[in-house]
C-alpha positions in Angstrom: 15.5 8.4 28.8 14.6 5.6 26.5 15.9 2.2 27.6 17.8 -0.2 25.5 17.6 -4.0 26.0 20.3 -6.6 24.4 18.7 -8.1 20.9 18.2 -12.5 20.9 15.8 -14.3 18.8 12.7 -13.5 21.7 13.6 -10.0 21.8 10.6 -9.0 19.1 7.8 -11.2 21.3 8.6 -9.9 24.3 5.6 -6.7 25.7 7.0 -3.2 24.6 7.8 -0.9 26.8 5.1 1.9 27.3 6.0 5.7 28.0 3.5 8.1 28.4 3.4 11.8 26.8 -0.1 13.2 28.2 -2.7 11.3 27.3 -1.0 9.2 24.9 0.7 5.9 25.1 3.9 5.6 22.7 5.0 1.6 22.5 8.6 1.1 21.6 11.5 -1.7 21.8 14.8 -0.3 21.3 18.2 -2.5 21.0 21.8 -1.2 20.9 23.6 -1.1 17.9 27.7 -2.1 17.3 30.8 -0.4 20.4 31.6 2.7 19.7 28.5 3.4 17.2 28.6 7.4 15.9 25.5 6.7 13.7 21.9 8.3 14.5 19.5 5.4 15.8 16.8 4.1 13.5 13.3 5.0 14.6 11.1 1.8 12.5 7.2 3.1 12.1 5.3 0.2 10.6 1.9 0.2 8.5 -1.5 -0.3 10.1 -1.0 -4.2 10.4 2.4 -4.8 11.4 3.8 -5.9 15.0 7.1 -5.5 16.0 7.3 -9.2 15.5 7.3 -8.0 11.4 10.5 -6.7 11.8 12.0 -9.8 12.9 13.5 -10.4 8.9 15.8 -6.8 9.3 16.6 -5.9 12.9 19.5 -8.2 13.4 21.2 -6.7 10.1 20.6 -3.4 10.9 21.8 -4.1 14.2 25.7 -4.3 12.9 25.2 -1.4 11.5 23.0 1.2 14.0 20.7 1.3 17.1 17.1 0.6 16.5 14.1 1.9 17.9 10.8 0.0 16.9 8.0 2.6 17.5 3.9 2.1 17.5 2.1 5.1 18.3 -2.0 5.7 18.9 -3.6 3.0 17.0 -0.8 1.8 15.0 0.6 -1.3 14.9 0.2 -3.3 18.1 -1.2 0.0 20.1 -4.5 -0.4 21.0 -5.0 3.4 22.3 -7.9 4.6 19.7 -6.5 8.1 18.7 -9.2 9.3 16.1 -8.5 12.8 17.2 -5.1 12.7 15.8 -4.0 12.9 11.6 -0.9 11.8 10.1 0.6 15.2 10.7 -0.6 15.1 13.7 1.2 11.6 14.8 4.6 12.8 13.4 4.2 16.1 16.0 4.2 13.5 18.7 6.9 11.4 17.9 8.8 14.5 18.0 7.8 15.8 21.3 8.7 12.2 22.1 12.0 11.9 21.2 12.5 15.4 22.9 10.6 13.9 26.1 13.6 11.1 25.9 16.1 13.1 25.0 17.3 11.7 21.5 18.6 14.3 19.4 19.1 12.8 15.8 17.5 9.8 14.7 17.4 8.0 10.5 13.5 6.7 9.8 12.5 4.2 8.2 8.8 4.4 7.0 6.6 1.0 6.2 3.4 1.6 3.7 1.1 4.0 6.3 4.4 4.4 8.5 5.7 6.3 5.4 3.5 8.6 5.6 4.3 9.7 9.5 8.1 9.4 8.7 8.2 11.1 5.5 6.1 14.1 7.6 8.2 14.2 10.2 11.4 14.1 8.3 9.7 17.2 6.3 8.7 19.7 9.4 11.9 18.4 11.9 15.5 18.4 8.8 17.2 19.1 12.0 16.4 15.9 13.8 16.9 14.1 10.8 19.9 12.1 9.2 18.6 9.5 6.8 14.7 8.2 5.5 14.3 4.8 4.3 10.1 4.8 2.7 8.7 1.6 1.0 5.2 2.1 -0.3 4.3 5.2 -0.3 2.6 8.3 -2.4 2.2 11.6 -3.0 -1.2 12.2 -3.7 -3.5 9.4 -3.3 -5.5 8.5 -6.7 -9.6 8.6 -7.2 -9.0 4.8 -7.6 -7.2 4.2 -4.5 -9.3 6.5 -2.8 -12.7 4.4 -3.7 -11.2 1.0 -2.8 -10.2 2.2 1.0 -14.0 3.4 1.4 -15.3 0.3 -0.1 -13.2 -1.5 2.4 -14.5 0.3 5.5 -18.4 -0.1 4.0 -17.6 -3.6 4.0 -16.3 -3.7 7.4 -19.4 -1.7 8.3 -21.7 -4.4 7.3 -19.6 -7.0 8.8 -19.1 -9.1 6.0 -15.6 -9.9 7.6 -14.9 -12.7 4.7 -15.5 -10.5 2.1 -13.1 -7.8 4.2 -10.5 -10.4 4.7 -10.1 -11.2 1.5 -10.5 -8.4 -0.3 -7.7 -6.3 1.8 -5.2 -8.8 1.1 -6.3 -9.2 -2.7 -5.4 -5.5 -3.2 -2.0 -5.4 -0.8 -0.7 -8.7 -2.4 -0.8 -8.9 -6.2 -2.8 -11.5 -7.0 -2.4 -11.2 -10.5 1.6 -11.1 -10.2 1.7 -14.2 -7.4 3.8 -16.2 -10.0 6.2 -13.4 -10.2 6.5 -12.5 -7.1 6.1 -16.0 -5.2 4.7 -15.2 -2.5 3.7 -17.8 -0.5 0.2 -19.3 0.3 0.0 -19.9 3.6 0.9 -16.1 4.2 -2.0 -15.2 2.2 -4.3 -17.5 4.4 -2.8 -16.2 7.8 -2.7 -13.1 6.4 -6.9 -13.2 5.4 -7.4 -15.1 8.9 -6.1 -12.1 10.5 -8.3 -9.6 8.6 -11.3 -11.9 9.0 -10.6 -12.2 12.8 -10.3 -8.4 14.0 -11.7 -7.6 17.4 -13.6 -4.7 17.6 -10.2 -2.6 18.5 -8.9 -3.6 15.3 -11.5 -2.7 13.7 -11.6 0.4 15.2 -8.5 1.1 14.3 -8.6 0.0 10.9 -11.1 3.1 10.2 -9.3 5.5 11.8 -6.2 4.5 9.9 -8.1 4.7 6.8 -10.1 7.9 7.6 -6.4 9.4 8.6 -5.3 8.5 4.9 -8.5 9.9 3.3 -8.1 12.5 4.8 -4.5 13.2 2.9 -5.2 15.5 -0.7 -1.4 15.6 -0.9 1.5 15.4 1.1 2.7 18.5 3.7 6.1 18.7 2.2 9.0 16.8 0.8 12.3 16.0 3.3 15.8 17.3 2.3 17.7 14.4 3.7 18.9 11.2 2.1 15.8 9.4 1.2 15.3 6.3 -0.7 11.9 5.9 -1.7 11.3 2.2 -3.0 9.0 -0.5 -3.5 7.7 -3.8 -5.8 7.8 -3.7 -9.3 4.6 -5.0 -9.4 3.0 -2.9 -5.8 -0.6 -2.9 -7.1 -1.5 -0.8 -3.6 0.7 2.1 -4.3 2.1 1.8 -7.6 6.0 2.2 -8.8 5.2 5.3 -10.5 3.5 7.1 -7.5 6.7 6.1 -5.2 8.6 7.0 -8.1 7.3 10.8 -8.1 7.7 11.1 -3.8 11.3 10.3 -4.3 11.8 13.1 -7.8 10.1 15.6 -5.2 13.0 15.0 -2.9 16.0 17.2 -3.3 18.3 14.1 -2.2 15.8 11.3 -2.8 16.7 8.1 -5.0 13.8 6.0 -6.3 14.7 2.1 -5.9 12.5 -1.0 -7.8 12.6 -4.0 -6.2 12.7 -6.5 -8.2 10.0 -9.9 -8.5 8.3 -8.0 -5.4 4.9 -5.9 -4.8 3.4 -4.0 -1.9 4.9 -6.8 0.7 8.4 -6.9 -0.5 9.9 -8.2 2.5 7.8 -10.9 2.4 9.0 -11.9 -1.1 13.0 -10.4 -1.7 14.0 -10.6 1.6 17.6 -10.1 1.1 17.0 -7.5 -1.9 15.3 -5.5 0.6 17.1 -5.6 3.6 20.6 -5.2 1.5 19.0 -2.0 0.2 18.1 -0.6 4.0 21.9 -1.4 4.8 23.6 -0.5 1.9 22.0 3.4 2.4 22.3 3.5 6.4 26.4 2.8 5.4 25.7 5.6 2.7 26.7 3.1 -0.1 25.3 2.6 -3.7 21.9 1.0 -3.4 22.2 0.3 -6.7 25.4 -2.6 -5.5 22.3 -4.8 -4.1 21.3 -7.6 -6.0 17.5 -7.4 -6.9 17.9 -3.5 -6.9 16.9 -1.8 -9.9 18.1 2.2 -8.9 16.5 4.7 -11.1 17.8 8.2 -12.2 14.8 11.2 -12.0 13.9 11.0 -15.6 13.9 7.2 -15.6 11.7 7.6 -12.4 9.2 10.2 -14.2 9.2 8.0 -17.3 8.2 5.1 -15.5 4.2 3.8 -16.9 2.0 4.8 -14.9 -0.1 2.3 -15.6 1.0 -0.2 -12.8 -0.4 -4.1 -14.9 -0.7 -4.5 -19.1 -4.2 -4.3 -20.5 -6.1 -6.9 -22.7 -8.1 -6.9 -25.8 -11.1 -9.0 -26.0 -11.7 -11.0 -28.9 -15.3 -10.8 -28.0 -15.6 -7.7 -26.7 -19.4 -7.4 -26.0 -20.6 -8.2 -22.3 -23.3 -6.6 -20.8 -23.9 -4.9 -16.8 -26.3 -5.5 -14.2 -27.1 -3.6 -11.5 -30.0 -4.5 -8.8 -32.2 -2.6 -6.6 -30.9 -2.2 -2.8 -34.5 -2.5 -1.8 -36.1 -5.0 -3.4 -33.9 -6.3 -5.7 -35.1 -5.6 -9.0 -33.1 -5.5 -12.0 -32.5 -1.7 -12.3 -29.5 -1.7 -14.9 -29.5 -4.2 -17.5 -27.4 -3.2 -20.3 -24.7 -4.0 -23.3 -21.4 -2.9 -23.0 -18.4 -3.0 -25.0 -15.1 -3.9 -23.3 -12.1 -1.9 -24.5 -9.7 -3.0 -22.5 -9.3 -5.0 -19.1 -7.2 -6.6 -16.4 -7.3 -7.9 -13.2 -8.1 -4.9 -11.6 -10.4 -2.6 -13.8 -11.4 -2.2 -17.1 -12.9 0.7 -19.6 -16.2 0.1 -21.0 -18.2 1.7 -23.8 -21.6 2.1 -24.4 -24.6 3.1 -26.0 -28.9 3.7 -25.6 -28.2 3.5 -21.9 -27.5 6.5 -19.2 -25.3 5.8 -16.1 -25.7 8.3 -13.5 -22.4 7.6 -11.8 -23.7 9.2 -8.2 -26.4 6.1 -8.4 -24.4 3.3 -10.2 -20.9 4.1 -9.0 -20.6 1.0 -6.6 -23.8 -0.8 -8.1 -22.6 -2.3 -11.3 -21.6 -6.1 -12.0 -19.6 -6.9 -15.4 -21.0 -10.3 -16.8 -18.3 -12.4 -18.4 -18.0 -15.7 -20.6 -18.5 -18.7 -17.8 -21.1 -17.1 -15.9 -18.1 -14.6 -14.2 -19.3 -11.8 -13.0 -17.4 -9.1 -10.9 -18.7 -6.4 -9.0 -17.2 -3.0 -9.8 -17.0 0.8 -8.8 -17.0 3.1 -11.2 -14.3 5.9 -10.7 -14.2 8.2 -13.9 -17.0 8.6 -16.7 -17.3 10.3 -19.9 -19.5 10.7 -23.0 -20.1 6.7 -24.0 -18.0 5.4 -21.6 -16.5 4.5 -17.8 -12.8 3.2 -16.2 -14.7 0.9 -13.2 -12.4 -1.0 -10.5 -13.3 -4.5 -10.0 -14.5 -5.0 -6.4 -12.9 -8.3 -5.6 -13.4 -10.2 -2.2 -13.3 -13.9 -3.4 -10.1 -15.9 -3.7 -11.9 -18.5 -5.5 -13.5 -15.9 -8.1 -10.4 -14.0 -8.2 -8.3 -17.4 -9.4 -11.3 -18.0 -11.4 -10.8 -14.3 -13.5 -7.1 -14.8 -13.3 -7.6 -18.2 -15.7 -10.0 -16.8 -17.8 -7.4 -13.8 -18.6 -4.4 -15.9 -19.0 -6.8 -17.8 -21.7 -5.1 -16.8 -25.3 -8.8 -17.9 -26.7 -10.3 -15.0 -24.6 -8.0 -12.1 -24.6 -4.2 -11.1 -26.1 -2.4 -8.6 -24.6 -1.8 -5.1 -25.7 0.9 -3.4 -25.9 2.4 -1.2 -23.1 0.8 2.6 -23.9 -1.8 1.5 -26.5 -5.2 3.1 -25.8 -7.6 1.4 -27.9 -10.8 3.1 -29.2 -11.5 6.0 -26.4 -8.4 8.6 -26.4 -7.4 10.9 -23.9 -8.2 8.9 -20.7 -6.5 9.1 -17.3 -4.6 5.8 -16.2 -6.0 3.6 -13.4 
């Protein structure tokens, strides 16, 4: 049986408690909710760098309303047990023989960025366990793009360039381009980097496992039944509104939800939009009530852009590519390109007299821009005179470099939401 402690300010730092099911360690806190509470308990599965100590801005609100059970299992979160053996599907099978080991019969989730994933699964394969599902960052099948960032990030890690790591992790979780918007602040960005920069060799163990466990996702088992609210930042540049947006259409009683001014971290930067949204749906009342909520109907949802930051026009255009030999560093690539449209995060070049072979240049090629700028990039999709590339970023000083050089009306002007300029018939980043 699972045991409940009273909830204070210390409760969060305190050790969980550990129960075994076989080999496997589950950690959990849990904390009773109001007298005489009829409601379902609420199982909290964070993503792959959360504590339990990341809940602290929710669990006292929720509290008023429900018990809450704070869950890490194999490798996630605070759990150091390496569990590379076990997928996605694979961790939402043992939470259930774990609730059934400790006797809880109904439980609501709620799902954090990879904690989505596990909730959403188990909320699929066990409706009968399930009452409500709260998801925030989330998707249904992960994108080429997305896809190629995660495996730069581990090759990275590989080579131990934990600065690089550091900072490009948190470049592509936080918004960088949207920071204004979404103000969040910068000392969380610095403690955040500090943290990636500083992983043990457990965390970075686990760090590829949790990756390699999303990579290894082509699309999602199933959709739940149950109430499910699907939401996240208007400007999430990790998992973008529109990918969210099509989990929660998928749901026969889902509700998409924007939060508004936030991105991939949104309780971080809307703190009370968010956690008046979790409330407002565990009390089964309009989400769309809550200040900073923008609630979507289905065709609202599938109408969303998918497109997830506006693209600029050059007003010079013409750059050119490098690429460099890996073994002795000749100039192998050294080429004109004409740029059709960009942004902080990728852009779609032209070209002519030169041939890419995208197996050999994919994650080779720099972009040179005005000011000496240059950004590394990894091509993700290629056609006849042209490429969409990702820029690879892991500077913060390059990155607020770029970010001036774009919000320069002498460089670039801003086209209009939908416009495709010059190459037609293009899949969106």
């Amino acid at each position: 049986m699972l045991i409940f402690d009273s909830y204070d300010n210390s409760s969060l730092k305190q050790d969980p408690r550990v129960s075994m099911l076989g080999k496997w360690e589950i950690h959990y806190l849990a904390f009773p909710g109001p007298e005489n509470n009829q409601k379902p308990p609420m199982i909290v599965l964070g993503g792959a760098f959360q504590n339990f100590t990341s809940y602290r801005f929710f669990v006292s609100d929720v509290l008023e309303i429900t018990s809450v059970i704070l869950v890490d299992l194999p490798s996630l979160g605070d759990n150091s047990q390496l569990a590379d053996d076990l997928g996605l599907e694979d961790l939402a099978d043992l939470l259930y023989h774990w609730l059934v080991q400790e006797e809880v019969k109904k439980v609501s989730l709620m799902g954090l960025s990879l904690g989505s994933v596990v909730a959403s699964t188990f909320a699929f394969k066990r409706p009968e366990l399930t009452d409500r599902l709260i998801m925030t960052g989330t998707l249904s099948k992960p994108r080429r793009s997305w896809r190629m960032l995660l495996e730069e990030s581990m090759r990275v890690l590989d080579e131990q360039k934990m600065t690089e790591f550091g900072e490009a992790v948190v470049l592509y979780l936080v918004n960088h381009a949207r920071q204004k918007e979404t103000g969040i602040s910068q000392v969380v960005c610095r403690l955040f980097r500090r943290q990636m920069r500083t992983f043990t060799e457990n965390e970075q163990q686990r760090y590829r496992i949790n990756a390699r466990r999303l990579l290894a996702v082509e699309e999602v088992l199933g959709y739940p039944s149950c109430p499910t609210v699907v939401a996240t930042g208007d400007y999430d540049s990790f998992t973008l509104p529109y990918e969210n947006a099509l989990f929660a259409s998928h749901c026969p009683n889902g509700v998409f939800a924007l939060i508004e001014g936030a991105d991939h971290l949104p309780q971080l930067e809307r703190r009370d939009a968010t956690v008046g949204m979790f409330c407002a749906f565990l009390r089964e009342e309009d989400i769309g009530d809550v200040k900073g909520i923008r609630k979507l109907t289905r065709d609202e949802s599938l109408a969303l852009e998918r497109r997830g930051e506006p693209r600029f026009a050059l007003h010079d255009p013409v750059a050119y590519v490098l690429s460099f030999s890996h073994v002795d560093g000749s100039v192998q690539v050294d080429a004109p390109v004409t740029i059709v449209d960009i942004n902080f995060f990728g852009c779609l070049l032209t070209y002519e007299d030169v041939v890419f072979t995208v197996q050999e240049y994919a994650r080779g090629l720099i972009l040179c821009l005005p000011d000496s700028l240059r950004i590394e990039m990894l091509v993700f999709e290629r056609g006849d005179g042209w490429m969409r590339c990702l820029f690879k970023h892991g500077s913060f000083v390059l990155a607020e470099e770029f970010n001036r050089l774009l919000a320069d009306e002498g460089f670039c002007t801003p086209l209009p939401v939908g416009k495709k300029e010059g190459v037609t018939s293009l899949h969106r980043t």
